[in-house]
N, C-alpha and C positions, 0 to 999 in steps of 0.2 A: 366768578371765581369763588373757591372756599377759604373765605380767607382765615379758618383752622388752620389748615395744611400750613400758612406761612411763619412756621418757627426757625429759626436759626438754630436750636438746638437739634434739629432733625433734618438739617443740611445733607449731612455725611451720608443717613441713610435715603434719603429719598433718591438721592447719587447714583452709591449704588445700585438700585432698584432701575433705575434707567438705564443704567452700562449693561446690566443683566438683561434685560429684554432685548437690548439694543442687539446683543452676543446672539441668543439665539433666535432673532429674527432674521441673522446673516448670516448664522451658523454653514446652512447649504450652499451658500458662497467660496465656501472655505476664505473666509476672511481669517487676517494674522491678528495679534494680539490688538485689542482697543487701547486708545489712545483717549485718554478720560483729562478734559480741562475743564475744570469747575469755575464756580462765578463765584465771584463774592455772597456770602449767605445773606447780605441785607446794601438797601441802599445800590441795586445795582442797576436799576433801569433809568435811562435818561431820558425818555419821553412817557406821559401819561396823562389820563382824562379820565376829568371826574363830573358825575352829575352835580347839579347845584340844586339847593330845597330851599323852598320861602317856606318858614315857620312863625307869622306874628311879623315882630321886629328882628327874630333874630334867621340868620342866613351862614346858612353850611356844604361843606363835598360830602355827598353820598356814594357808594356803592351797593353794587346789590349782591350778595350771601346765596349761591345757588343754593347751600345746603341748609339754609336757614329759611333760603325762598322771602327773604326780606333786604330790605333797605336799612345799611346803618350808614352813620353818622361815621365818616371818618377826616380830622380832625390831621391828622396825618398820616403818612402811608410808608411801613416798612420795605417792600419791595425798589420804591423811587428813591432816585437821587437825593441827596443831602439838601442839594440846591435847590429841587426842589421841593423840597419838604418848609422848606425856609420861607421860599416863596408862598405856599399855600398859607401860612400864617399872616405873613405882611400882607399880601392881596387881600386875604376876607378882612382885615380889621381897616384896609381902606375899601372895599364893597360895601362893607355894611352899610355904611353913615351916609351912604352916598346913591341918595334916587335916581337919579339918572342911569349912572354905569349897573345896578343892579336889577333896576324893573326889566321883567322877564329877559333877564339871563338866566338859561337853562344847563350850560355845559362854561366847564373851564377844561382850555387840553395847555399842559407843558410839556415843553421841547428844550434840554437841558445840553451844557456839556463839562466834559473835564476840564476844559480848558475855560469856562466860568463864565460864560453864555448862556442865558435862558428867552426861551420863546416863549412868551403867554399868549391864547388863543382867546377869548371869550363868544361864547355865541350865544343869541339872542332868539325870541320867538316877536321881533320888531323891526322895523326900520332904523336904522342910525342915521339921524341929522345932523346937524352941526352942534346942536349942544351934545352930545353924546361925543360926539368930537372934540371937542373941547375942554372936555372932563376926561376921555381918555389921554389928551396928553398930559395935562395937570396930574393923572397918574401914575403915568409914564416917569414926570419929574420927581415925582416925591418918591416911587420906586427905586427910580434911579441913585439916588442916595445912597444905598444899600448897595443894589444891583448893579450889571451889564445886564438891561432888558429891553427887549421892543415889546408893543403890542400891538395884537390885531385883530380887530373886530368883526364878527361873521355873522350874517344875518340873510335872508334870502333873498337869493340874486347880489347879495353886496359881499363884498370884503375889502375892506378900512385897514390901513397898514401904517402904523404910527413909525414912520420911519425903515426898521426892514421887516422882510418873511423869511428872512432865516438867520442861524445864527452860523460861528465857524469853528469849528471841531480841529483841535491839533492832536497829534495822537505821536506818541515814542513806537515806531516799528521796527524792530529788527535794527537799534543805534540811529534810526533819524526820524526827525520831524516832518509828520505829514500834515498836509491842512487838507481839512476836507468841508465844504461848504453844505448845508443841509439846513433845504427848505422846509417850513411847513409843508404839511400833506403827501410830502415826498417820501418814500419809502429810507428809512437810514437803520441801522444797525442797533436793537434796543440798545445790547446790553453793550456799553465803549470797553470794557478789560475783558471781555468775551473775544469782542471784535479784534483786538487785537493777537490776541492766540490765533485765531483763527488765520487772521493774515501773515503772522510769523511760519505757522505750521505750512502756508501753502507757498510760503518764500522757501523752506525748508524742503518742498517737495520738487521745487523745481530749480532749485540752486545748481545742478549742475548742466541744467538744459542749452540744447542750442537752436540758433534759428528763432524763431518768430513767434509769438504767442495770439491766438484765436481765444476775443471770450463773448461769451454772448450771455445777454442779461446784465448789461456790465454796471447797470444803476448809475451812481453818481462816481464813479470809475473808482471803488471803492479795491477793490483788487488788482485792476487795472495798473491802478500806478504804482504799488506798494508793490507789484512783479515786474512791473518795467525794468526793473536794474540786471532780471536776471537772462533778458531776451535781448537780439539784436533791435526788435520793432516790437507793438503790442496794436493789435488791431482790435477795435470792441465795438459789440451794438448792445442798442438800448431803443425803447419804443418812445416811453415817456419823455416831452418836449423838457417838463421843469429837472427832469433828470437828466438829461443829456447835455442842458443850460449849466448844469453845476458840473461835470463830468468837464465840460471845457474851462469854468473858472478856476476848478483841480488841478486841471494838466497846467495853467497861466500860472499858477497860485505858487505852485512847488518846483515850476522853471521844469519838468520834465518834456523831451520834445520828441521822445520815438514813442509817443501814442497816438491814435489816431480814434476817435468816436465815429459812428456812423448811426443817423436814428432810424434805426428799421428793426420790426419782430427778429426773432431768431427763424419763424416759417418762412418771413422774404428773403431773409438774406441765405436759406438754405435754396431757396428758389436760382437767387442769384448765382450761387455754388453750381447750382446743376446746374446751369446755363437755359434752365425753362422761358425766365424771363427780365428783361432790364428793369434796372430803375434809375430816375436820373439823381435820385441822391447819391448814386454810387462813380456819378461822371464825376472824374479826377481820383479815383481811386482804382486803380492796379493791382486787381486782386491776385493774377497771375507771379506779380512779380514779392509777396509773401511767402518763405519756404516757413511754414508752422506743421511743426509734427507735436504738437501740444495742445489743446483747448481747454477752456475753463468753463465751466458750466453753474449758476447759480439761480440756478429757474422757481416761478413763482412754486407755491403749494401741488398746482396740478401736476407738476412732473415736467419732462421734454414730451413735447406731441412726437407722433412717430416718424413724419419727415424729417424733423430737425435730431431725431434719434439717427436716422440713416447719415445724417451729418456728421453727428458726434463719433462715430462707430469705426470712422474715416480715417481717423487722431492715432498714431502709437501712445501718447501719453493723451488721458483725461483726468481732469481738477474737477471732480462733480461737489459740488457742495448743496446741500439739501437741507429745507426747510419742513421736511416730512418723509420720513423712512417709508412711509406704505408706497408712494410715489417714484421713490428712489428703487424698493423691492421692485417693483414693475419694470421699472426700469432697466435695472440690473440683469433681470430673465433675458435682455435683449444682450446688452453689452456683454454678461460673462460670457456669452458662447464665443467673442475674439478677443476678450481682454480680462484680465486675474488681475483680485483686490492685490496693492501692495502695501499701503496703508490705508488705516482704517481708525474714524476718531469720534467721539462725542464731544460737542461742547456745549455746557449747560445754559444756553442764554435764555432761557426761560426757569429758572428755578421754582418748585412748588407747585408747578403743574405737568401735565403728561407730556409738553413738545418737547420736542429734540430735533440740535440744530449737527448734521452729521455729516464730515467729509470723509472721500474715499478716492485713491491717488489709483487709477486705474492702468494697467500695460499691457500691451498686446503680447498673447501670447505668443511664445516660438514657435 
């Protein structure tokens, strides 16, 4: 990262510089007016990892300055959560003094939330024994003073879990409180006031829908449930086990009962669709009996492969939400020739760098 570029005085404009490219990179779409939701200019990211340095006696978080092409000292981090800003203070001044928990420790990751839950990660270039155990719950207790923290120790082949692996995310949607459960290593949503726009804007897109809603990539049912109210049923795949683990503690969690998780790619379950071929995770599921003329889409960086395109293409309404416009352009080449943008948005979950997180509320032509 340059971490130049990261001024809150120059929020507004790096903004706009995004909306503007964003414009005419869709321009040939005839996309309608953009829909620009900003982040907070600091303090917006609730997960981050930093390298760790042994210097002598004393012991710090590093980053590395592509533009500098070096390693600084950072001490704390404007982009991260409050929490954890707080944390990286209290953790190194109990690191330091303490040989055990810091001999070759290499990386610290936090996993933060609004709701005032923090995940500390530590990893190691060692084995963890029992005294290493030992010292990390005696950590754990003196943190806790302060904090709601767990911790968890990672070292090759091992992972040590001082109690849990993830913490629990409540979030104001649209007038209600959702909980969302979010493990380590699991894919969750940087930036939480981002994520929320984002889930208002696609409750907002399909507010007046009916029938059944299809989504695929559905993570830790992270949209899943936050549109369950606007559908008779919500049917969702997901590939990843510790995400589709939390996608069912979500649906328990917040008493919602017309959703349904299935763990399979978006390619099998487009398989499934054609009738190519079965699977037995899909025994007790009645795919027949779903009228969805809606689907959501929130696929990795590489875009929809072109089967699960031929899937999506199927939808009078699609919810594409995109992690990368060049993906999404490619994409689009297919879908506009049966379906015109009717909303179209940016929202800045990554501030002070080039990504952009973009949705586009898609309709089948007349």
């Amino acid at each position: 990262m340059n971490l130049d570029a990261i001024s809150p005085d120059n929020y507004q404009e790096q903004l706009q510089s995004k909306g503007t490219q964003l414009r005419e990179q869709f321009a040939h779409f005839d996309a309608p007016a953009l829909e620009v939701f900003a982040s907070e200019p600091s303090h917006y990211r609730m997960r981050s990892e930093f390298r760790v340095w042994h210097e002598g006696d004393d012991l710090f978080y590093i980053m590395f300055d592509k533009k500098l092409n070096q390693r600084v000292r950072t001490n704390q981090y404007l982009p991260a959560s409050k929490l954890i800003n707080q944390m990286m203070t209290a953790l190194m001044e109990q690191l330091r003094p303490n040989d055990v928990l810091r001999r070759k420790l290499f990386q610290v990751d936090f996993l933060s939330t609004l709701s005032g839950e923090i995940l500390v990660s530590l990893l190691y270039h060692k084995p963890l024994d029992e005294e290493w155990l030992q010292q990390a719950k005696l950590l754990k207790a003196q943190l806790g003073k302060q904090f709601r923290v767990n911790i968890i120790g990672r070292a090759r082949k091992q992972k040590v879990v001082i109690d849990k692996d993830y913490v629990v995310e409540e979030l104001l949607v649209d007038g209600r409180h959702l909980v969302y459960q979010q493990v380590e290593n699991s894919f969750t949503q940087p930036n939480a006031k981002v994520a929320i726009k984002m889930l208002e804007w696609a409750i907002d897109c399909t507010r007046e829908s009916e029938g059944d809603l299809l989504e695929l990539y559905c993570g830790n049912g992270n949209f899943s449930l936050a549109l369950a109210k606007n559908f008779e049923r919500v049917l969702a795949t997901e590939l990843a086990k510790p995400s589709v683990a939390s996608a069912q503690y979500n649906i328990n969690a917040n008493q919602i009962d017309n959703v349904t998780i299935i763990r399979m790619s978006a390619e099998e379950f487009s398989d499934a669709m054609a009738g190519t071929r079965e699977y037995n995770r899909l025994k007790g599921v009645d795919l027949k009996s779903y009228h969805c003329n809606t689907i959501l889409v929130d696929p990795p960086r590489a875009g929809i492969d072109e089967e699960s395109l031929q899937l999506v293409n199927q939808y009078d309404n699609i919810v594409y939400i995109s992690c990368n416009p060049d993906t999404l352009e490619d994409n689009m080449r297919i879908l506009s020739k049966t379906h015109h943008i009717e909303r179209f948005a940016l929202f800045d979950q990554f501030p002070y760098t080039h990504h952009k997180e973009v949705g586009v509320l898609l309709k089948r032509k007349a």
